[in-house]
C-alpha positions in Angstrom: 21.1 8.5 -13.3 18.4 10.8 -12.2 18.3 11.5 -8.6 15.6 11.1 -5.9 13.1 13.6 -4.6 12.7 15.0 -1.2 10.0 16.8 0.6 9.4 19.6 1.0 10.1 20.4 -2.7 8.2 17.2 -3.6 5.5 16.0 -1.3 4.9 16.7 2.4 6.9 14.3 4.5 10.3 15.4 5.7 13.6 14.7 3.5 15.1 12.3 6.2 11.5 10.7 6.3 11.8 9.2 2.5 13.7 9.3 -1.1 11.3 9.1 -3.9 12.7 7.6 -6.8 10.0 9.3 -8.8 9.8 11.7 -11.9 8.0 14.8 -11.2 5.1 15.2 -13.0 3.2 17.3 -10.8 2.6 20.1 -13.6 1.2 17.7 -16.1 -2.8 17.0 -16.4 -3.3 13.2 -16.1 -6.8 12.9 -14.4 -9.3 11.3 -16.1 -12.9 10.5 -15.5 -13.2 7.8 -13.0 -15.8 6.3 -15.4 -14.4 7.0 -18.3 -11.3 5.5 -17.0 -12.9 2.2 -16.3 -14.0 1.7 -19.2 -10.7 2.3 -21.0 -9.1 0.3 -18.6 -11.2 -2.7 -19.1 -11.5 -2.5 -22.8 -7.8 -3.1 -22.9 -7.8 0.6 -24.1 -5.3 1.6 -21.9 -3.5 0.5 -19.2 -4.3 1.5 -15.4 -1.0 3.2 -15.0 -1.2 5.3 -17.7 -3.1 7.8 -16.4 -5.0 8.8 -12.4 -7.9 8.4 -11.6 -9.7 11.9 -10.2 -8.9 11.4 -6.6 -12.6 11.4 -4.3 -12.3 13.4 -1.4 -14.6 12.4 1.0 -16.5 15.0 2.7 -16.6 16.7 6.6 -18.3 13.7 8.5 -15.8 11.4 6.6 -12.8 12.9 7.7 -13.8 13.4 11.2 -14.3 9.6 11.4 -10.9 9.2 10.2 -9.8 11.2 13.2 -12.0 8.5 15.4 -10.0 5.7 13.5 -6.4 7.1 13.8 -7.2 7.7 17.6 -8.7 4.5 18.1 -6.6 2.1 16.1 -2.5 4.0 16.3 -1.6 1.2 19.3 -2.4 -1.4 17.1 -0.8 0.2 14.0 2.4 0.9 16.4 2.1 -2.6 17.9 2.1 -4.3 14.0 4.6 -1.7 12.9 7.1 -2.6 15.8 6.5 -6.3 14.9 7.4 -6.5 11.6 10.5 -3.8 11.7 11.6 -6.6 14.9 11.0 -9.1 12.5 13.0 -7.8 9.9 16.5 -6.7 11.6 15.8 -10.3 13.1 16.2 -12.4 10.2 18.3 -9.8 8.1 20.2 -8.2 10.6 20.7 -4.2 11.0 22.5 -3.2 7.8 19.8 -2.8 5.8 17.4 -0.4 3.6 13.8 0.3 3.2 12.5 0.3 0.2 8.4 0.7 0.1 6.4 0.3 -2.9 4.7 3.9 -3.0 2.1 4.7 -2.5 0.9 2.5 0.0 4.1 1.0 1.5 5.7 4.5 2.1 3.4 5.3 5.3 4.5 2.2 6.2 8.4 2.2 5.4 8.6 5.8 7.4 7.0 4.1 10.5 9.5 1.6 10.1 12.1 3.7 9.7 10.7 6.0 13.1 10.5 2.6 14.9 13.9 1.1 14.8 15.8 4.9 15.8 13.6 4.6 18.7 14.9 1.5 20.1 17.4 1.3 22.8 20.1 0.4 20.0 19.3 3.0 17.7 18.9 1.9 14.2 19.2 4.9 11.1 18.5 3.4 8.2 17.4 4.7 4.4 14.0 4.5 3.8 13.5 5.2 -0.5 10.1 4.6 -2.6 10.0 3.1 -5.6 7.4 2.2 -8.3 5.5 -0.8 -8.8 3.1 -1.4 -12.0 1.0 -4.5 -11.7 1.4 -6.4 -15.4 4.2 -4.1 -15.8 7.0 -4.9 -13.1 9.1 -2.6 -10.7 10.7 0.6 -11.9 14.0 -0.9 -13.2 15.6 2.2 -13.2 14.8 2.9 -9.5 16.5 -1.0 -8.8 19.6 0.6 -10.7 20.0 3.5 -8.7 19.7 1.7 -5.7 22.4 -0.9 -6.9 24.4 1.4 -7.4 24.1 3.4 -4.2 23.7 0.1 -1.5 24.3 -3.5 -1.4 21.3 -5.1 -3.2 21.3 -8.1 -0.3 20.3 -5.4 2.1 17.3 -4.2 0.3 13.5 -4.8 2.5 10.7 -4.3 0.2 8.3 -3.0 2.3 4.3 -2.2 1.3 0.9 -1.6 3.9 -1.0 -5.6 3.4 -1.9 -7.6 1.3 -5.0 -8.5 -0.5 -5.4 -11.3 -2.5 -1.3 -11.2 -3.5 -1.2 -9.9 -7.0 2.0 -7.5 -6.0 3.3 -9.9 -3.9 4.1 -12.2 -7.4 4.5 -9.3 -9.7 7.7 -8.0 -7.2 8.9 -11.8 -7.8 8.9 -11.8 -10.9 9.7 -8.5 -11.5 13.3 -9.3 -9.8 13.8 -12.1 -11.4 13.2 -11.0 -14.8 15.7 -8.2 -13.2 18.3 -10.6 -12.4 17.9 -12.7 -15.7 18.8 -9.4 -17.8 21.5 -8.7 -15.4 21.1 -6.9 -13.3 21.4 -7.7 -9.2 19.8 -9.8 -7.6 17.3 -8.3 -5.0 15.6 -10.2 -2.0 12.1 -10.6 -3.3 10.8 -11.3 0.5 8.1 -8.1 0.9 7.4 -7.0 4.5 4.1 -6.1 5.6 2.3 -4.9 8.3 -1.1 -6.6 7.5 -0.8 -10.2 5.5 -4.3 -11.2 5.5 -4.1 -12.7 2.0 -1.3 -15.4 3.7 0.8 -14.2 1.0 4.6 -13.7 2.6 6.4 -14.8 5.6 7.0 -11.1 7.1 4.3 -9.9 8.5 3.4 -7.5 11.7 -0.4 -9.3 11.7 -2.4 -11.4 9.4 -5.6 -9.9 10.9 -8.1 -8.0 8.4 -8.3 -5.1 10.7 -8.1 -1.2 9.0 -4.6 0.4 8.9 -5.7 4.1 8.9 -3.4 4.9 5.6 -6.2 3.0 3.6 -9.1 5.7 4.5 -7.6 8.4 2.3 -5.8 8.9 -0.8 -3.4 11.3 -1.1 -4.0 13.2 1.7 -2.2 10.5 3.9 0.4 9.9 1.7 2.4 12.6 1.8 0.5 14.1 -0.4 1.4 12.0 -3.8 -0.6 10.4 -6.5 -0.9 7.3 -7.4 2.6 6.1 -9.7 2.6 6.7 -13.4 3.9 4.4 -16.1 3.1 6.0 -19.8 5.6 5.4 -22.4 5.1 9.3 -23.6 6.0 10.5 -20.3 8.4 7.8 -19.3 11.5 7.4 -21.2 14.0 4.7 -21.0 16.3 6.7 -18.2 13.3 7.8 -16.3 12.3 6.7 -12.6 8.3 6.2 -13.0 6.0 9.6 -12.1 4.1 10.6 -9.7 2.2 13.9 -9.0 2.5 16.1 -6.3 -0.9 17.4 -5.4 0.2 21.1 -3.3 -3.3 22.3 -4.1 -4.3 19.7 -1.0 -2.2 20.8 1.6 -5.1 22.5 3.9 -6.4 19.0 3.7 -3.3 16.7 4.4 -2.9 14.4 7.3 0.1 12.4 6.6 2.5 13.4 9.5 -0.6 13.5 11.8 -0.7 9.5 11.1 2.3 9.1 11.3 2.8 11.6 14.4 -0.1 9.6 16.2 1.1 5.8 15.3 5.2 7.1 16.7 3.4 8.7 19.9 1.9 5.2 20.6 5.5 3.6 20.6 6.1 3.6 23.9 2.8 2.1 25.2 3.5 -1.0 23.3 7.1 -1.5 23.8 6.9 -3.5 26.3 4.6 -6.3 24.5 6.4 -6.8 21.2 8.8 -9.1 22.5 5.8 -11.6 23.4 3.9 -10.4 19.8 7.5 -11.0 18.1 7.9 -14.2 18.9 4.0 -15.5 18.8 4.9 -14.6 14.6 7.8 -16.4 14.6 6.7 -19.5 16.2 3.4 -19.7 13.7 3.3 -21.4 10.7 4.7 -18.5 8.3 4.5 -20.5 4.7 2.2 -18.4 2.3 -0.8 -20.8 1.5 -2.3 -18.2 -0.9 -5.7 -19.0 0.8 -6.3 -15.2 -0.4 -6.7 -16.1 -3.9 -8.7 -19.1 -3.6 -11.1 -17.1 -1.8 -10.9 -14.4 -4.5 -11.5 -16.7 -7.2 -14.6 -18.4 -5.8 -16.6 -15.1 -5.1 -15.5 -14.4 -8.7 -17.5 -17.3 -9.9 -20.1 -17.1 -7.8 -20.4 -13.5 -8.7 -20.8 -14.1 -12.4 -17.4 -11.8 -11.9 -15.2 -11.8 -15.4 -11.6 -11.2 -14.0 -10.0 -11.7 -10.1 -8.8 -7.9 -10.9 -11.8 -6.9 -10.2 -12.2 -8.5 -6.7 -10.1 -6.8 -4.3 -10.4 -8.4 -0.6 -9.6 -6.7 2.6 -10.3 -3.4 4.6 -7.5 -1.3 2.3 -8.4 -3.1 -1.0 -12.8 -2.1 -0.4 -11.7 1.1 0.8 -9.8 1.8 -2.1 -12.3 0.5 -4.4 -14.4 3.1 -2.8 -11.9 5.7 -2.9 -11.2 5.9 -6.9 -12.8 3.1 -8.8 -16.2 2.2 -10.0 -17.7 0.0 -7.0 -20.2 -2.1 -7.9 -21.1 -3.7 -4.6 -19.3 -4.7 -1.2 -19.4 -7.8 0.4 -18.6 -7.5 4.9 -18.6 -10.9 6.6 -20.9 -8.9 9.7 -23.3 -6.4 9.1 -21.8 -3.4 11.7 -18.3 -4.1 12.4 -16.9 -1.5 13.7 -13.7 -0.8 11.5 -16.2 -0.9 8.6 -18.3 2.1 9.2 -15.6 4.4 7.0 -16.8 1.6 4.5 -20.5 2.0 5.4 -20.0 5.9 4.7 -18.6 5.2 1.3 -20.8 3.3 -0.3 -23.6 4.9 1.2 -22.4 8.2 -0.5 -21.3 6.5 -4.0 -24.8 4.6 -4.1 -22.9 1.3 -3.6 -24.9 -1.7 -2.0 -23.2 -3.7 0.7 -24.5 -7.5 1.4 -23.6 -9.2 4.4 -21.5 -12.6 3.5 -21.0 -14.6 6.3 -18.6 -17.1 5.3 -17.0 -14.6 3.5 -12.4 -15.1 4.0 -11.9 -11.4 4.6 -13.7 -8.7 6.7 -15.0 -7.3 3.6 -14.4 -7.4 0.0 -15.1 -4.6 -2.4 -16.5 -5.3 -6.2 -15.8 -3.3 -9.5 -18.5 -2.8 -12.0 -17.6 -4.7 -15.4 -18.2 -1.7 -17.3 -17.7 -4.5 -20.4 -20.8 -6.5 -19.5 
């Protein structure tokens, strides 16, 4: 089997932080045009996994809001982190393993991971990040490897929020499909620490509010691209790919979120019981009202396919970040946690209309390049 990377050799978080069960492909040129991209994409052309998109990095007065957001939001980051983890080791005990669905989920899984060994019962547990293609299914080979190495039953999927749940069923199915070839069978319940898409049951928060790890690309996760999936780069034994972008380092921040978010343990700790059990006495059956949502501004945006909705602070700021925006929908005109968002779209040309019914905070629109 291949074996995992470890920083600093690949990416910039700390061995003991995470095990990628990645390939290395950080020597291999697979940017593409963000436009030209697009349009390959949605022509069917290619396949969004195939290739990265050439990451945007935001300029001077971007970054130095970023700073404002980290300050401003790392209790309620630690407070959601602390809630989930709580939730987790309550309703699957303490043997388990962390598994986050990188990019996104690794932030995540580490602050997990930082949470429960600073408890009063110390809790050191594997934290490994795998691969997840939407359309194509989890990296199989990566669900091998950690067969092999742990007991499947102990296995938390763990990613950043939801948006309107489309990884939330692909890991489903993915593990079923798994199982039905088979090979173990994996817990398909994902953990989050935002579910604002009421799309699983393990949640830190259903609130739309901005996790910081959304503002950036690589540059706050550890310095790794988004995960490749491309059949002449891939082979049958392989772990998926992923880049490691060294050539960014002078711009990284990934341990300074995750330095601030730990740092703002202890000013929580005391109200996570309370927080803890306010999510476990709500009503925690997904209702999916994420996608409903999705699907009606579809239709009332003359939109062709839900893909090209994405709903939530991460999802707009990703659209932002390395798509082709079209326009941006906020519920409020000035919210706060949207002025990252504001900056954005202001600098890419993008239009934002104010939606007041709208589900989500904010919801951010691709441009049908097709149309």
């Amino acid at each position: 089997m291949p074996i995992p990377l470890h920083g600093p050799a690949f990416g910039s978080y700390a061995a003991e932080e995470v095990s990628w069960l990645l390939k290395d492909l950080s020597d291999l040129d697979l940017e593409a045009d963000v436009a030209e991209r697009e349009r390959r994409i949605q022509s069917g052309a290619a396949h969004y996994a195939e290739s990265l998109p050439i990451e945007y990095q935001p300029d001077a007065a971007y970054r130095s809001l970023f700073d404002e957001v980290l300050a401003e939001s790392a209790e309620r980051l630690a407070l959601a982190v602390a809630t989930v983890s709580e939730l987790v080791v309550a309703e699957r005990g303490t043997d388990i393993v962390l598994v986050s669905l990188a990019r996104a989920g690794t932030p995540v899984g580490i602050l997990m991971r930082r949470w429960l060994w600073s408890r009063g019962a110390r809790l050191d547990v594997p934290h490994y990040a795998v691969s997840i293609v939407r359309d194509r299914g989890i990296d199989t080979v990566a669900l091998d490897y950690l067969a092999r190495h742990h007991d499947p039953a102990s296995v938390v999927f763990v990613d950043g929020w939801t948006g309107k749940g489309a990884i939330t069923r692909e890991l489903t199915e993915a593990l079923d499909a798994y199982h039905a070839a088979g090979g173990a069978r994996f817990n398909d319940e994902l953990a989050v620490l935002a579910d604002p898409g009421y799309c699983v049951r393990t949640y830190g928060t259903r609130d739309d509010f901005l996790i910081a790890s959304a503002c950036l690309n690589s540059t706050v996760s550890g310095l790794i691209s988004r995960t490749v999936l491309n059949d002449t780069l891939i082979g049958p034994g392989d772990f998926h790919g992923a880049k490691f972008y060294r050539e960014l380092a002078a711009d990284d921040v990934s341990g300074r979120l995750l330095d601030t978010v730990t740092a703002a343990f202890d000013a929580i700790r005391d109200r996570v019981p309370a927080e803890l059990a306010a999510v476990r006495a709500d009503d925690r059956i997904p209702t999916w009202t994420g996608w409903a949502s999705v699907d009606k501004m579809r239709a009332e945006y003359g939109i062709t396919s839900v893909n090209f909705v994405k709903p939530g602070v991460g999802e707009t700021t990703r659209v932002l970040l390395r798509r082709l925006p079209w326009r941006v929908l906020v519920r409020t005109a000035d919210a706060p946690e949207h002025a990252h968002i504001r900056l954005l779209a202001a600098a890419r040309g993008v239009p934002v209309e104010v939606v007041p019914d709208l589900a989500y905070s904010c919801m951010g629109l691709i441009k049908d390049v097709q149309q």
